[in-house]
C-alpha positions as CSV (number, residue, x, y, z in Angstrom):
1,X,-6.0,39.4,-50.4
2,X,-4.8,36.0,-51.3
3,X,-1.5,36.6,-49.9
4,X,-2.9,37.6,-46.7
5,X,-4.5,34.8,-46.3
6,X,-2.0,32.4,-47.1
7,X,0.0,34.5,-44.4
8,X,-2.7,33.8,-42.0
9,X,-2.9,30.3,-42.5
10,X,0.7,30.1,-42.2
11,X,0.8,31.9,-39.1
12,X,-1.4,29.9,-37.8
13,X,-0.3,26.2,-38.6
14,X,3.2,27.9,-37.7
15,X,1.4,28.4,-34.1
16,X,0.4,24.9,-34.1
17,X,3.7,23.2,-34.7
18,X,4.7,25.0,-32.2
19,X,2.7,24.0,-29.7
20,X,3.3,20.1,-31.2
21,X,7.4,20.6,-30.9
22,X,7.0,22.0,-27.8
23,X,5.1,19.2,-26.0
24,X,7.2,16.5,-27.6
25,X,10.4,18.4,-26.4
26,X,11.8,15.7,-23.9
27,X,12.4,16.6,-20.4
28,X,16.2,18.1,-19.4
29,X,18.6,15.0,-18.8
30,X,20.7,16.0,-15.6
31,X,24.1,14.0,-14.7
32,X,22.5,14.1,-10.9
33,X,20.7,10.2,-10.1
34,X,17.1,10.0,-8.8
35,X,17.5,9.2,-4.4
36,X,15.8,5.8,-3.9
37,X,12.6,5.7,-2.5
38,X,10.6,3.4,-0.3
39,X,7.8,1.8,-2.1
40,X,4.3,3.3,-1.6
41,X,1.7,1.1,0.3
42,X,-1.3,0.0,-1.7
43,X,-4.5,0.0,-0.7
44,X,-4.0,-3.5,-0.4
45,X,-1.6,-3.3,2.0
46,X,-3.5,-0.9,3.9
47,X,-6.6,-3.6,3.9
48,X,-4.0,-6.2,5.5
49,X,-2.4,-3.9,8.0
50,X,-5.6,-2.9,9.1
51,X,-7.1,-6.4,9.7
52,X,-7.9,-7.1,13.3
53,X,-5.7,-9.4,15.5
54,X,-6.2,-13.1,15.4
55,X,-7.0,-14.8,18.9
56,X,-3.8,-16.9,17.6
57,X,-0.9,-16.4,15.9
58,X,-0.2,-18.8,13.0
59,X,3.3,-20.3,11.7
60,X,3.6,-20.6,8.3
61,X,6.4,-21.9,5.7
62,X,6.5,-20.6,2.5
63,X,8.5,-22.5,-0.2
64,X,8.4,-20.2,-3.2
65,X,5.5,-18.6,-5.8
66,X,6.4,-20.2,-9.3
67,X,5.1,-18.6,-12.5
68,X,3.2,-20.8,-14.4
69,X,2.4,-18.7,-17.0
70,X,5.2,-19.6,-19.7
71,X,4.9,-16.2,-21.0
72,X,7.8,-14.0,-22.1
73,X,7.9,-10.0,-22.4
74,X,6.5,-9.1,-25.9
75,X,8.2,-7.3,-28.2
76,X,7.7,-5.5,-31.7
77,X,11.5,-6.1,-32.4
78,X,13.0,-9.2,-31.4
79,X,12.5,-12.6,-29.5
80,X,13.1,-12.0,-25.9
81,X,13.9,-14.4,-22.9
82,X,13.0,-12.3,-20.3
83,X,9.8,-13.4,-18.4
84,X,6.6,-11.5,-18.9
85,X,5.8,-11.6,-15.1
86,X,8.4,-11.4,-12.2
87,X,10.4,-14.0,-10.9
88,X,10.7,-12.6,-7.4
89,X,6.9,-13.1,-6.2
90,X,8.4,-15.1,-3.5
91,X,9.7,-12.2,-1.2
92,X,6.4,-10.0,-2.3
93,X,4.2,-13.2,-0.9
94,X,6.1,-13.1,2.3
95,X,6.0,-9.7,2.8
96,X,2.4,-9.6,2.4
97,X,2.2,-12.2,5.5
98,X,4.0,-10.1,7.8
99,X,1.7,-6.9,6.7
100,X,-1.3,-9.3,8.0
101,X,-2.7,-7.7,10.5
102,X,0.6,-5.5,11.4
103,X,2.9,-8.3,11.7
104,X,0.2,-10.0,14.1
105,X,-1.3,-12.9,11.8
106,X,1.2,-15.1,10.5
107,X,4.7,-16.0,11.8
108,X,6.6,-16.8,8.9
109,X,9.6,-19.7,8.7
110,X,12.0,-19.1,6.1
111,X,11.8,-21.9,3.6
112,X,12.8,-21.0,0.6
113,X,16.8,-20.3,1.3
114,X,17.3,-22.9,3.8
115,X,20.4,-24.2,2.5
116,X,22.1,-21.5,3.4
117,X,20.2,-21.9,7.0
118,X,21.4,-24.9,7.6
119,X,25.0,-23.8,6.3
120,X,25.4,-21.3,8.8
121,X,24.0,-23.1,11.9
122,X,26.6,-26.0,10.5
123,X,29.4,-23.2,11.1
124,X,27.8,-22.4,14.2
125,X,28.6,-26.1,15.5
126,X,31.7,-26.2,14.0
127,X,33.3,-23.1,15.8
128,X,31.4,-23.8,19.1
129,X,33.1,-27.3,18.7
130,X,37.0,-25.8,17.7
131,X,36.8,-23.3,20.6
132,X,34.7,-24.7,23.0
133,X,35.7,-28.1,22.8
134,X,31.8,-28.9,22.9
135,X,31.2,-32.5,21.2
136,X,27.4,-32.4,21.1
137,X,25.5,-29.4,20.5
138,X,24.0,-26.8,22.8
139,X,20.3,-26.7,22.6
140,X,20.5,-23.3,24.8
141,X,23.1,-22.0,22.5
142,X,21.2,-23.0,19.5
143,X,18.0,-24.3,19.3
144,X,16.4,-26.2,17.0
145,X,14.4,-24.7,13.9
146,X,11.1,-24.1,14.4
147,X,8.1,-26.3,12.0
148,X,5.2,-24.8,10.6
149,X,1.9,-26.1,10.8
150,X,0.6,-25.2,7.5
151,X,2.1,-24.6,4.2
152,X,1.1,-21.3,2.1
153,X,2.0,-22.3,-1.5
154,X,1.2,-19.9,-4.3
155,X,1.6,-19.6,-8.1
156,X,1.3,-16.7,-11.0
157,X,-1.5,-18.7,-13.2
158,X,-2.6,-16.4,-16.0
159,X,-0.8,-13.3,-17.9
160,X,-3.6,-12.3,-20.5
161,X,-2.4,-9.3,-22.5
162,X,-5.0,-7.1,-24.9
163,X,-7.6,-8.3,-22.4
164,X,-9.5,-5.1,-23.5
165,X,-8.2,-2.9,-26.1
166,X,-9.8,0.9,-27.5
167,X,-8.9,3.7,-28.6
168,X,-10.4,7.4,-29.8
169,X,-9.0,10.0,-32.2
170,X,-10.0,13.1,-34.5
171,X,-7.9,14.3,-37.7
172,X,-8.8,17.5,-39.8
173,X,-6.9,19.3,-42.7
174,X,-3.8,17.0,-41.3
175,X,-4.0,17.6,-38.1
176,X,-5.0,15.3,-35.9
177,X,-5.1,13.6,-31.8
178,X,-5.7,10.2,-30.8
179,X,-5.3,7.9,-27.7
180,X,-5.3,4.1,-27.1
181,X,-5.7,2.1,-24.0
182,X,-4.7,-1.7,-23.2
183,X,-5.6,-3.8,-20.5
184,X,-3.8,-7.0,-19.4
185,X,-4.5,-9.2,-16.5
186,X,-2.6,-11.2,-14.0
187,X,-4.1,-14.1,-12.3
188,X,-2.5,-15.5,-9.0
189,X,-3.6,-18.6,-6.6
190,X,-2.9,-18.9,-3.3
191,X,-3.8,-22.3,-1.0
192,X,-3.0,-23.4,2.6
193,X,-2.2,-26.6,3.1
194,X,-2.2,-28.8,6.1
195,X,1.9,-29.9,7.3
196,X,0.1,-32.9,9.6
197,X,-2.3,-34.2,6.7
198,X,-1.7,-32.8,3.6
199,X,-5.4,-31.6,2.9
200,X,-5.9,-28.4,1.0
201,X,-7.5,-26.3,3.8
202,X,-8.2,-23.2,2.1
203,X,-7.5,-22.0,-2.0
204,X,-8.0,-18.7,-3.0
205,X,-7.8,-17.0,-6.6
206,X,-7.1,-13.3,-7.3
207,X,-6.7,-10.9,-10.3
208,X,-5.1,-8.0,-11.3
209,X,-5.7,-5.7,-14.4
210,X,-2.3,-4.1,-16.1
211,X,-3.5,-0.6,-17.8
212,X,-1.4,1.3,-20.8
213,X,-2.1,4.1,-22.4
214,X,-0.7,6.6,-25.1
215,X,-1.2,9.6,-26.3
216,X,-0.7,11.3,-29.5
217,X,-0.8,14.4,-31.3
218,X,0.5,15.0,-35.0
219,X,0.5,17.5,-38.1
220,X,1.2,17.0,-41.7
221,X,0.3,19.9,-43.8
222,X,1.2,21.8,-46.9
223,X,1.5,25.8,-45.6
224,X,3.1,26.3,-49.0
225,X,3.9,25.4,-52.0
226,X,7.0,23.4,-51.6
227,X,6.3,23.6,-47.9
228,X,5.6,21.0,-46.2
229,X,4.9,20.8,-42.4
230,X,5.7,17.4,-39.5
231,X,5.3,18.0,-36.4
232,X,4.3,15.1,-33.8
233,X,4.1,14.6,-30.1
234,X,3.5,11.6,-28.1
235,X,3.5,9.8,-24.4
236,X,3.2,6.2,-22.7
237,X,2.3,5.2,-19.2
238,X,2.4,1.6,-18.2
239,X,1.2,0.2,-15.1
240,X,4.2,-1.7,-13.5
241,X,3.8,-5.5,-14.2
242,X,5.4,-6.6,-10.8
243,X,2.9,-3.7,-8.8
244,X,0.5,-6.1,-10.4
245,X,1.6,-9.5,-9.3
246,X,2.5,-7.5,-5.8
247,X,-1.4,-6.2,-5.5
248,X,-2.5,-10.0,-6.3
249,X,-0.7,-11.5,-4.1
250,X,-1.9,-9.2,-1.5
251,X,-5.4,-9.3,-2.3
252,X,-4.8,-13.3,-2.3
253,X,-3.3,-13.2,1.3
254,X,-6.6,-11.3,2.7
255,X,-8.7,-13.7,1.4
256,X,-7.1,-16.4,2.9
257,X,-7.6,-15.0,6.2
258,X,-11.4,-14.1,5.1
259,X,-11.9,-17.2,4.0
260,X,-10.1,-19.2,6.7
261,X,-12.0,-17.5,9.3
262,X,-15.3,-18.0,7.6
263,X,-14.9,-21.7,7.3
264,X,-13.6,-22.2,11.1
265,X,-9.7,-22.6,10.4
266,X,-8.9,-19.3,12.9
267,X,-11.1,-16.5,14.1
268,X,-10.6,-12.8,15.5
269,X,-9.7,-11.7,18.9
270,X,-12.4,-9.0,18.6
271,X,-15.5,-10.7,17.3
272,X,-17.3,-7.2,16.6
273,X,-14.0,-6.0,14.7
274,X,-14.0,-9.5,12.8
275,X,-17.3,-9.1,12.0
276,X,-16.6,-5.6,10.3
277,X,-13.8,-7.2,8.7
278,X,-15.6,-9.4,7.1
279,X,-18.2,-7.3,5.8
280,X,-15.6,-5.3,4.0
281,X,-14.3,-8.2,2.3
282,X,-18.0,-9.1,1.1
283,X,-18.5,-5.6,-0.1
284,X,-15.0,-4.6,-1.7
285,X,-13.2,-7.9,-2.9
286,X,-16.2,-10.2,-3.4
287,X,-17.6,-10.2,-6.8
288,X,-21.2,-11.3,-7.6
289,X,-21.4,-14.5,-10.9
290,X,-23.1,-12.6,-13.3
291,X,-27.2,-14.2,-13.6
292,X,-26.4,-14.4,-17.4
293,X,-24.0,-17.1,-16.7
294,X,-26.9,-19.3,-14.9
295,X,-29.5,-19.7,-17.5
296,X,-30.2,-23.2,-18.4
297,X,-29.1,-24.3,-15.1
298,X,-31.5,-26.3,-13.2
299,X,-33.5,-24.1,-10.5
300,X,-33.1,-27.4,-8.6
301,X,-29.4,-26.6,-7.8
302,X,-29.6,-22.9,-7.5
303,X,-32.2,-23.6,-4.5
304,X,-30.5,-24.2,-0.5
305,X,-32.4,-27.9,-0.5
306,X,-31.2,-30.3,-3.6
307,X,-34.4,-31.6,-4.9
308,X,-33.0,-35.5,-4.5
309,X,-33.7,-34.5,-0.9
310,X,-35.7,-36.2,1.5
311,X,-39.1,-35.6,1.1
């Protein structure tokens, strides 16, 4: 009788490993590359191509996004140099612009190569002058660069890592499951500035959570004397850090228009359209302060009149 059972209970933790070796078999490795792929739009991206036309279009220069984190890639290991963010938020800030509204918001002025701008209109002149014998340039043949009337400047703020952390597992008799999740958060600012007087016109602030999780499964177990069993299975999905910045940054580009047409800056062609627009921003990207935050503050300034008013 003893024998049969230590059969069974061999037969069945044999069953187990099993299943355990099978899920942690990795997936077949073919010689043949993955095709490229066009990104998928965000539902971000969605909200900005699906903003209304402006009664104006806008030009607009952007310089460059710079990450003012400091933060580098963590790592169990070693030290690494590698950034924790991307360093390429420029052309994702740009592309968002020209997804305003399908292409109908913003007319963008490239900025942030312009070296190599004026490099080529310079060898424009230059053959024009060797082959035409032209000695002052053609404003028909080219014209002079356009100027943008406001500046969009932006910056990668924050990179918070183990913003919130958990985790849930079971174990019996040596077997056992458990997952874990990580949040991190990416904050991005976005302003407008003014080319004719340098005022801030508009400054916007946006984040974006990062999610990992892991699963794992494992088995350690005498079956028999002598006889030990190990069996362990396990998998990782991260949340692209640059998807992140990307959805930030797009997020930060609708409210800009939001909150530029809210305080008088631009407005919609369609004033009934606008008007739904901006109702969806109140409802989807607009966050209410938590009432918790405001006690002990005077009801004096939480009131529309200041009580230093006239009487």
């Amino acid at each position: 009788m003893r024998n049969k059972m230590r059969f069974a209970g061999r037969l069945l933790v044999s069953a187990m490993a099993v299943v355990l070796v099978s899920c942690a078999t990795p997936p077949k490795v073919t010689t043949k590359m993955a095709e490229p792929v066009v990104n998928p739009r965000t539902q971000t991206e969605y909200a900005l191509l699906w903003l209304p036309k402006p009664s104006e279009q806008i030009p607009v220069a952007v310089y460059g996004v710079s990450d003012e984190t400091g933060a580098f890639k963590p790592s169990d290991t070693v030290q690494t140099l590698s950034r924790a963010v991307t360093q390429g938020a420029t052309p994702i800030l740009i592309k968002a612009l020209q997804d305003a509204g399908d292409q109908s918001w913003f007319k963008v002025i490239e900025r942030e190569k312009l070296d190599n701008l004026l490099k080529e209109r310079q060898i424009i002149l230059e053959m024009r002058q060797r082959y035409l014998g032209e000695s002052a340039r053609d404003s028909l043949a080219l014209p002079a660069l356009l100027f943008a009337g406001i500046l969009i400047e932006g910056a990668i703020t924050g990179y918070d890592t183990n913003t919130q952390t958990g985790g849930a597992g079971a174990r019996y008799l040596g077997i056992g499951a458990d997952t874990q999740y990580r949040e991190d958060a990416v904050s991005v600012y976005l302003r407008a500035v003014s080319v004719k007087t340098g005022e801030v016109l508009i400054s916007v602030s946006t984040e974006q959570r990062v999610a990992s999780v892991a699963w794992q499964a494992n088995a350690f177990k005498y079956v028999a004397y002598r006889e030990l069993l190990e069996a362990e299975a396990g998998i990782t999905l991260n949340q692209p850090r640059h998807l992140a910045v990307r959805q930030a940054l797009e997020k930060a580009v609708y409210g800009l228009i939001i909150e530029g047409v809210k305080s008088g800056l631009w407005s919609f062609e369609d004033p009934e359209l606008g008007q739904a627009a901006l109702e969806f921003y109140d409802t989807n990207y607009r966050t209410e302060f938590p009432k918790a935050a405001l006690k002990g503050v005077p009801k004096e300034l939480l009131e529309d009149k200041p009580a230093w008013g006239d009487k």
